[in-house]
N, C-alpha and C positions, 0 to 999 in steps of 0.2 A: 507395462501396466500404466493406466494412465492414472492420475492424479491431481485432485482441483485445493491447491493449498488459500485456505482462506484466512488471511492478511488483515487483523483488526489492530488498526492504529488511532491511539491515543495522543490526538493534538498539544501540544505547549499551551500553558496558558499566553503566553509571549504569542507563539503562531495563532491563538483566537484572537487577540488582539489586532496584531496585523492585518488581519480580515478583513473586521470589523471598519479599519478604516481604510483599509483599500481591495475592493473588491475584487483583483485581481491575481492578488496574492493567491488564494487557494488554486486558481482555475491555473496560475505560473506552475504552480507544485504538481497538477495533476499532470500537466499537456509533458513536463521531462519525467513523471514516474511512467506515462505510457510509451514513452519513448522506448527508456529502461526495459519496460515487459516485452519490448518488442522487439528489441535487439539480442533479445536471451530465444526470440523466436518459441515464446508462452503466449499464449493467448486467453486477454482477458475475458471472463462468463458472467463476472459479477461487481459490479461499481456502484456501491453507494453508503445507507446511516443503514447500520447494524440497530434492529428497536433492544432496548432492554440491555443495552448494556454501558457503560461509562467509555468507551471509544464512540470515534465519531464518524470514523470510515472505515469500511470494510472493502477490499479488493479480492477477489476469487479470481486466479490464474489456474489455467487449465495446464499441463503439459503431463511428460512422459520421464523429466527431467528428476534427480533422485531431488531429496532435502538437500542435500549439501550444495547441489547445485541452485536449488532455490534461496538458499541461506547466500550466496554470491549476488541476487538480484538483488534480495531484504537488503544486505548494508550499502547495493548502490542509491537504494532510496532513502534509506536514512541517511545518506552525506546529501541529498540534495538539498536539502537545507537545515543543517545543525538544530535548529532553535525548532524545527517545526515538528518531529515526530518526540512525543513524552516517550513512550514505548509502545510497543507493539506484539502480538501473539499472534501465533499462526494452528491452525487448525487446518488435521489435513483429509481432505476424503479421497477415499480410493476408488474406482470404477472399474 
């Protein structure tokens, strides 16, 4: 069964900062989470601002992969940088 888990993460006030003055920071964060999705051999369908909700980024990974296995991608993105995910949900649809 395939599976599109969609990954709403809630920035650090710390990581908005960073940004803000170096515009590099976020695009650092993105270029090793897709790394991440892609060494799990998931493929991303969906990247960017979720409207209407207090997260700032939304990621929809496709794969065939259970939760548990997705739940092994989620914490290598969250160690990619401590201070930059507040938390994050995932929400999963099935196809």
């Amino acid at each position: 069964m395939k599976y599109v888990y969609l990954w709403f993460v809630k920035m650090t006030e710390e990581a908005t900062k960073k940004y803000l003055v170096d515009v590099k920071y976020f695009p650092n964060w993105t270029t090793k989470a897709k790394e991440i999705i892609n060494k799990y051999k998931m493929k991303i369908v969906v990247w960017g601002t979720p409207y209407y909700t207090v997260e700032q980024i939304v990621i929809g990974v496709e794969t065939d992969a259970s939760l548990e296995d997705f739940g092994k991608v989620a914490m290598e993105l969250y160690h990619i940088d401590p201070a930059f995910v507040d938390y994050a949900k995932t929400l999963i649809v099935t196809q």
